[in-house]
N, C-alpha and C positions, 0 to 999 in steps of 0.2 A: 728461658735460660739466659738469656742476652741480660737481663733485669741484671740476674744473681752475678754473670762473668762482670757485666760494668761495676757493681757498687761493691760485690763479695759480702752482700746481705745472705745471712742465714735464713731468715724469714724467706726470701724468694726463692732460695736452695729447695728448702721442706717443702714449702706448698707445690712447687714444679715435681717434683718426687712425689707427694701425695696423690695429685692429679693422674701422674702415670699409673702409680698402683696401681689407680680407681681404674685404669683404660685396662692394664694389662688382668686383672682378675675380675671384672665384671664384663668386660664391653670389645673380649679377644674369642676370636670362635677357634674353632679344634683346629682351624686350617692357618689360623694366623692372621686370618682380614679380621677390622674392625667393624661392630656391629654400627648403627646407625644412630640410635637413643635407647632411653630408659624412659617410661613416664613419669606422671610428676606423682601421682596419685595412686594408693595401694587400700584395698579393704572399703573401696570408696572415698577416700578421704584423702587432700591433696597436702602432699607432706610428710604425711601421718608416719613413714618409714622411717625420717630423718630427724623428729623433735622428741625431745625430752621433759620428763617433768623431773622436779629437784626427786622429787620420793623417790623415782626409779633410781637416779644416780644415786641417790645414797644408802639404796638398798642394794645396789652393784658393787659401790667399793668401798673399800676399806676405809674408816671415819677420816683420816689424813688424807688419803689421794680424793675422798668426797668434796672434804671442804677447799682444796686445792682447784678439783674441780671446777665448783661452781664461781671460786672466784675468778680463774684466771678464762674459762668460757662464759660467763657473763650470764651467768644462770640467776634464775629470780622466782620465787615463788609463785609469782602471778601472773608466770612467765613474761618472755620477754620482747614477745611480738604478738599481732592481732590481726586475725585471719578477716575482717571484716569491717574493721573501722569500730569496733567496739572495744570493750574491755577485753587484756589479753584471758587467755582460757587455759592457761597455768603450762602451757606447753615453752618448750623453751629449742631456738636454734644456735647451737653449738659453736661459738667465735671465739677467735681472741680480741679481747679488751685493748689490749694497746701490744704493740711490736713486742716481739719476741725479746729481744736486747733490754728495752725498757722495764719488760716485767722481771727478768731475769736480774735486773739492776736495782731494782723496788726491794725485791725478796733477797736480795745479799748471796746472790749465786751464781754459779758461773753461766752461761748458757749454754753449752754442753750437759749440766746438770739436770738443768730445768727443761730441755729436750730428750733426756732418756725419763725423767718422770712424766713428761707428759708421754710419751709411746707407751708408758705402760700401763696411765689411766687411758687413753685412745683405745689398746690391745683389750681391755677386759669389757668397754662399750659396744668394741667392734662385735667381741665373740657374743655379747648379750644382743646385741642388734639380727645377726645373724639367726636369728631363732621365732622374728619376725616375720611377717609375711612380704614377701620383697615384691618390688612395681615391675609390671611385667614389660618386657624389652623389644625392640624391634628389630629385627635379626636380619634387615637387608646392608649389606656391603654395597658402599656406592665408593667409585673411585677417587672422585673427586677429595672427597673426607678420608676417606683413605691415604692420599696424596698427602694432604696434612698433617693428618697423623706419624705417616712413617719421617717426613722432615721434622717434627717435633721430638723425636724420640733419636732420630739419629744426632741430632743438636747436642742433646741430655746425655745419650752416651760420649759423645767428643768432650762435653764441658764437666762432666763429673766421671770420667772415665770409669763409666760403669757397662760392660761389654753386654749384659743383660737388655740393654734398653737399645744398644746397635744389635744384637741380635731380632729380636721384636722387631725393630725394623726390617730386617733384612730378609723377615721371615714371609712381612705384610708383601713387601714390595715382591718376593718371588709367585705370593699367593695372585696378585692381580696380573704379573705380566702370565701365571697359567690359565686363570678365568676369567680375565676380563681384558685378556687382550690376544687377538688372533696371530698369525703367521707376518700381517702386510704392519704389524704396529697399530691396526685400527683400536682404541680402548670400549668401550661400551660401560653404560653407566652405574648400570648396577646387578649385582646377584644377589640371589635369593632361591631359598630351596633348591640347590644344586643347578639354577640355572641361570645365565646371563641373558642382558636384554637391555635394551634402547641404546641408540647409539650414542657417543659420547660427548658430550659437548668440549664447548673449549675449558673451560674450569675442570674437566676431566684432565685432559692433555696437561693443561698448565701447572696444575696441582701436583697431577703424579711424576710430571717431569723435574721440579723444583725437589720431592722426595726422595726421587732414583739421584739427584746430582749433590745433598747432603747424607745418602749411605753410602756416596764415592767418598764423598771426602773425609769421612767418619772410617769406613773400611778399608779406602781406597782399593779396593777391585777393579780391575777394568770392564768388568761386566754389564755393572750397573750406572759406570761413564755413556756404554756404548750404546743400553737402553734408552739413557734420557737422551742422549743426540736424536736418536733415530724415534722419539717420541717427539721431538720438537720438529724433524722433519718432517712429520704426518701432521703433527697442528697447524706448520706454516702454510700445507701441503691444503689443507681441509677447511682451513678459517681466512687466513691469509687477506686482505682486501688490498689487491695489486694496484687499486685505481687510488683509492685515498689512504690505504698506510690504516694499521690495528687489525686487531682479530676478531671477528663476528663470533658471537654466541653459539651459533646452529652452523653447522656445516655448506660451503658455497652451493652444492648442485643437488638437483635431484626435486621434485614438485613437493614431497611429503615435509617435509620442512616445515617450522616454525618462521613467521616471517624474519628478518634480518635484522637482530641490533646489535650495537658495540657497545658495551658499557666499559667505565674506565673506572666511576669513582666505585670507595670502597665502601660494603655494609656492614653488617656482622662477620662478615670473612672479605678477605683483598679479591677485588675484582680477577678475573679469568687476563683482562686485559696487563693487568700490574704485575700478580705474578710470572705471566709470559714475558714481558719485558727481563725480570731479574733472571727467568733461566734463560734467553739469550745471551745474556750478559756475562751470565756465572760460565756459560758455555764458550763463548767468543774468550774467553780468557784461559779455558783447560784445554784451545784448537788453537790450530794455525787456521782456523777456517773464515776468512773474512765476512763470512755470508752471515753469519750471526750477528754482529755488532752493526752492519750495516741495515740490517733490519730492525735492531734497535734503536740506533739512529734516529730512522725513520718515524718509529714509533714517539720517540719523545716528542719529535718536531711534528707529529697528527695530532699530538693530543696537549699541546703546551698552553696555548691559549684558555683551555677547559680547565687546568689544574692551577693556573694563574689565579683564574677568578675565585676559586674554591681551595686553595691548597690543605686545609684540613680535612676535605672529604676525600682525599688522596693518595693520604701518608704511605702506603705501599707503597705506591707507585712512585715516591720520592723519596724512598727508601734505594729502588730501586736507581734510580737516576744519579743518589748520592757516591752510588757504584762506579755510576757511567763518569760524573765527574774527576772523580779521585780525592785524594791520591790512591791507587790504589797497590795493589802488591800481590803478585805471581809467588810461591812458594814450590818449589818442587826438591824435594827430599830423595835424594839415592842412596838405596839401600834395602836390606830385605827386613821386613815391618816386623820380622818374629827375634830379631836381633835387640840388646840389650840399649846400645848406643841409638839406633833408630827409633826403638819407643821412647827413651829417653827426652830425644828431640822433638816427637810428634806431641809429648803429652805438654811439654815446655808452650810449644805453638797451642793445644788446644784449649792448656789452663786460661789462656787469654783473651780479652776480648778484643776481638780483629774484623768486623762486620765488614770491611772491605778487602780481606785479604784470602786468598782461593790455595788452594791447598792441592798438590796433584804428589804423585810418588814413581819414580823409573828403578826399573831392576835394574841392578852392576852389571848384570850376565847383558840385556839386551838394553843400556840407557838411552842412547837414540839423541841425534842432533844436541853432540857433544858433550851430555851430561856424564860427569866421570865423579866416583869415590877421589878424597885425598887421601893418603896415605891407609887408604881400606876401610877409612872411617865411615859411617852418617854423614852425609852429606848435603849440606843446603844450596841450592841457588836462588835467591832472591832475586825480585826483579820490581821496581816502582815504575809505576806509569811505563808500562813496556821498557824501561833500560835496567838495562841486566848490572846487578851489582857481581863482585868479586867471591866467589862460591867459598864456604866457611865448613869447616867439619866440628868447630865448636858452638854448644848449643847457646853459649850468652855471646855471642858474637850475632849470631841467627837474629836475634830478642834486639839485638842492638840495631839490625838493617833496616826492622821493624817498626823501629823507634820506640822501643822498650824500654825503657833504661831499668833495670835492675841487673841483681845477679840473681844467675839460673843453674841448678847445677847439670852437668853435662853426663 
């Protein structure tokens, strides 16, 4: 979503919406956790669920949306790919050929136009697809992925304010704090057939904690503020390495353990170490609580030297740190979120891309350490690098403390 808010590419829009679909109707179980995978391979054959031959598609649609088809997904007789290093075997995987905008530019059409024609050759593949024999799935819920998931979708709901994808979140994140996390905050790593098991490492903690503190700021709840706090106090509580600064993988005490590492760089997902830093971070700036930042602190100065020598195997974790630098920006909004003039403002803030600015909300009835409506309006307090700018109830004034320059309407 960060892709689509920076550049306002339609292309990054669809496929992030695509990808959801695909999570919320294939890879969502009745309770709302995400499933684990899908294999690759169905009826034997690895693939075979997702490739096309041209004959199918042109026996599915209609001669215009056929030939539309095959050009604008890169379809080819002899297909378009090869399972083996030989000649291809006439099967064909489904892409586009060049940018959306591009094609849509080639073809002398708008692209709004050229994306309802494709939804509707997409809609008549899907429902022929569907009649196939589907790859069978793997139906443990682990936390950690879990954790990511529901921060991805609560992202998608704020930046396309579509309440359907903060719902799914909202839904995931209530399903693990009931199954896979007990009375003391301890998480556990995965369920499966109605039952939890192994205890949770720190990529559990750090995952689900970064999740629960992007459906505050998506819903803002105080529910799911008070979860991730009190999720980060059990990781600091469990991982913590008091002697040299970062978070160990496996939990400190106890014989049955895996022995002890800390990893920091990132692989196919951001280290347990990288993410835990950003929800300190993201946390030390929605508290008064100095114990969060100072432990981040800490944490950049354990691990600086390491990310020095490698900074591209790190990029989270200096993601994170770009946080810690600044400038950054405190936003708190007072008002009640079901009011005209407060969505007005929150959707202003979340059309935006703001990667360093933290988002919290005070009720009028109880604001607390000062925050007051002006004249009964929406109300912003901004704040840069900790100093508190002059509290605005207009929303292109808000955009403006921001360093927005546009106009926005109110």
């Amino acid at each position: 979503m960060e892709a689509y808010q920076a550049t306002g590419s339609i292309s990054y829009k669809n496929t992030a919406k695509e990808v959801l679909e695909y999570v919320l109707r294939d890879m969502t179980s009745p309770e709302g956790g995400f499933y684990s995978a899908e294999d690759a391979d169905s009826e034997g054959e690895e693939g075979k669920f997702y490739v096309w031959t041209e004959e199918e598609i042109r026996r599915i649609l209609p001669s215009e949306d056929a030939k539309a088809a095959l050009s604008l997904f890169g379809v080819a007789s002899r297909g378009n790919f090869s399972e083996t290093g030989e000649s291809p075997s006439g099967r064909n995987i489904l892409h586009f050929v060049r940018p959306l905008e591009e094609m849509a530019s080639g073809l002398q059409v708008s692209t709004d136009l050229l994306v309802s024609k494709i939804a509707r050759i997409r809609k008549a593949l899907f429902e022929a697809r569907e009649k196939r024999v589907h790859p069978a799935r793997d139906e443990k819920v682990l936390t950690d992925w879990n954790g990511l998931m529901i921060a991805a979708l609560a992202k998608a709901g704020r930046a396309l304010n579509e309440e359907r994808y903060l719902e799914a979140a909202a839904r995931a994140a209530n399903f693990v704090r009931k199954r896979l996390r007990n009375s003391d905050s301890v998480l556990f790593h995965r369920y499966a057939q109605g039952e939890r098991a192994i205890q949770g490492f720190l990529d559990d903690y750090s995952f689900f904690a970064w999740g629960l503190l992007e459906v505050y700021q998506a819903s803002l709840e105080e529910e799911f503020k008070d979860t991730a706090f009190a999720t980060i106090e059990k990781m600091t509580e469990l991982f913590w390495d008091e002697k040299e600064g970062g978070f160990y993988f496996t939990p400190g005490k106890g014989a049955d353990y895996m022995p002890k590492q800390k990893q920091v760089y990132d692989g196919a997902l951001p280290s347990g170490n990288s993410v835990a830093l950003l929800d300190l971070l993201l946390a030390s700036r929605m508290s008064t609580d100095s114990r969060f930042e100072n432990i981040a602190d800490r944490m950049s100065k354990t691990f600086a030297r390491e990310i020095r020598e490698s900074p591209v195997a790190h990029t989270f974790f200096l993601c994170a740190v770009d946080l810690a630098v600044g400038p950054t920006y405190n936003v708190t909004v007072v008002g009640d979120p079901r009011n005209k003039d407060v969505k007005t403002m929150l959707k202003a803030f979340n059309d935006h891309y703001l990667p360093n600015a933290v988002l919290s909300m005070k009720s009028p009835e109880r604001p607390g350490l000062g925050y007051e409506q002006i004249d009964g309006r929406a109300t912003a307090y901004v704040c840069r690098d900790k100093a508190c700018l002059a509290p605005t109830n207009k929303t292109d004034r808000m955009l403006e403390l921001l360093e927005i320059r546009e106009n926005a309407n109110e």
